[in-house]
N, C-alpha and C positions, 0 to 999 in steps of 0.2 A: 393320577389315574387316567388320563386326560392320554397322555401320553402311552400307556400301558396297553388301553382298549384300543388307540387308534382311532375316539369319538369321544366325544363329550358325554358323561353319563345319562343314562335317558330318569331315573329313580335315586333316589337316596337311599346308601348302602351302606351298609360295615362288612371290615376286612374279617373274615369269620375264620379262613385258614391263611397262614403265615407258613410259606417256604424255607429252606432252610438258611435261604440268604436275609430274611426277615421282610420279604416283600410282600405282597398281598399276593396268594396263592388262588385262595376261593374268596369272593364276595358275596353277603348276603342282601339280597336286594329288597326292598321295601315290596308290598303285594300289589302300590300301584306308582305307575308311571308321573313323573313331574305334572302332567295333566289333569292326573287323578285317575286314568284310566288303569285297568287291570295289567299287574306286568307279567308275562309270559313264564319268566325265568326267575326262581327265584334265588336259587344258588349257581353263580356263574363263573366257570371256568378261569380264573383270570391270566392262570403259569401257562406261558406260549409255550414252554418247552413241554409241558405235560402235555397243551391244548394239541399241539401237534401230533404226537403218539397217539391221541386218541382219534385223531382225524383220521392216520394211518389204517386204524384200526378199522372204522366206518367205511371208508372207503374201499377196504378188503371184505367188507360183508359182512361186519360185526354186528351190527342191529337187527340181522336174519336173522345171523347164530345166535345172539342172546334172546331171541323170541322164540329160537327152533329147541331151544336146550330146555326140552323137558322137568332137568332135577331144579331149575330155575324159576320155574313158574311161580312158586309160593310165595319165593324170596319178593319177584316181580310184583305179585299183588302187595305183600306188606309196603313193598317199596312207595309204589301210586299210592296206596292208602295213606302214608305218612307227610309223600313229597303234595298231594292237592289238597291237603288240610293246611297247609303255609297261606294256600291262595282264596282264603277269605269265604270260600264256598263259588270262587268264578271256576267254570269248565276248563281248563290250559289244556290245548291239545298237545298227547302223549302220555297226560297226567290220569291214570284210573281205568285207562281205556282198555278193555280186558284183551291179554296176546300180545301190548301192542308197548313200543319201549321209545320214550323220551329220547332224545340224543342224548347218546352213552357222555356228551361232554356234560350235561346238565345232572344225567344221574350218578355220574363221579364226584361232582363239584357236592350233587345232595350229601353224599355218602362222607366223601372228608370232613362237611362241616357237619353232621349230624354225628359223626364218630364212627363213623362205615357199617357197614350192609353188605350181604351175602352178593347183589347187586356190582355193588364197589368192587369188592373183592375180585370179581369174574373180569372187571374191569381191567383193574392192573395187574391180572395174569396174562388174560391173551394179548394186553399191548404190550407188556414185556415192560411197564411204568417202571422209572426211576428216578428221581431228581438230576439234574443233569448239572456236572461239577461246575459251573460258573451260572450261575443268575441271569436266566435269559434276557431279562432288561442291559443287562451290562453285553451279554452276547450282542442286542437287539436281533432277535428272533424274534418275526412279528411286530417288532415295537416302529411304530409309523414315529417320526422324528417331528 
């Protein structure tokens, strides 16, 4: 994992989604940090090759458009209501906050390991998602050595 993140894990996690090379795709993270403190993220992106497309996407102004997309709004509130009930009753900013959208990489990671969401969904259309034919670890895309 060590290798994967490019840091040492901050929480104790399980692998919740598996890629189709059998690697950890999404982890679920514990709701607090090795410290004890609250962890921000609680389902986290871990597939570089997906992590990437979805950076693409943010950086073309995806977190606008998923806040500006009207037919989306409802999905979005169920979405917060399900993803800050993980976090113990702590505030996570992004999480509940009416308008206002988590990084698309945390509310895809929610979506895959909770079994997707209308959210998820809007996700991997506008990035254009696909799993990408060789296992980004073995590619190393992202993967610090």
């Amino acid at each position: 994992m060590t290798r994967l993140l490019g840091r040492a894990p901050f929480t104790r996690f399980a692998v919740a989604v598996r890629c189709p090379f059998g690697r950890p795709a999404v982890l679920e993270n514990g709701p607090r940090d090795m410290e004890g403190r609250p962890f921000p993220t609680r389902y986290w992106l871990a597939c570089r090759a997906l992590g990437g497309d979805v950076s693409r996407l943010e950086a073309a102004g995806g977190v606008r458009a998923l806040e500006a997309d009207e037919e989306m709004r409802e999905s979005l509130r169920g979405a917060h209501t399900a993803h800050a009930a993980g976090h113990e009753g702590h505030r996570i900013g992004g999480v509940g906050e009416e308008g206002r959208v988590k990084c698309l990489h945390a509310q895809l990671a929610f979506a895959l390991a909770t079994g997707g969401n209308p959210v998820g969904d809007w996700i991997v259309e506008h990035a254009s998602l696909s799993w990408p034919d060789v296992c980004c670890v073995d590619q190393g895309v992202g993967v610090s050595a």
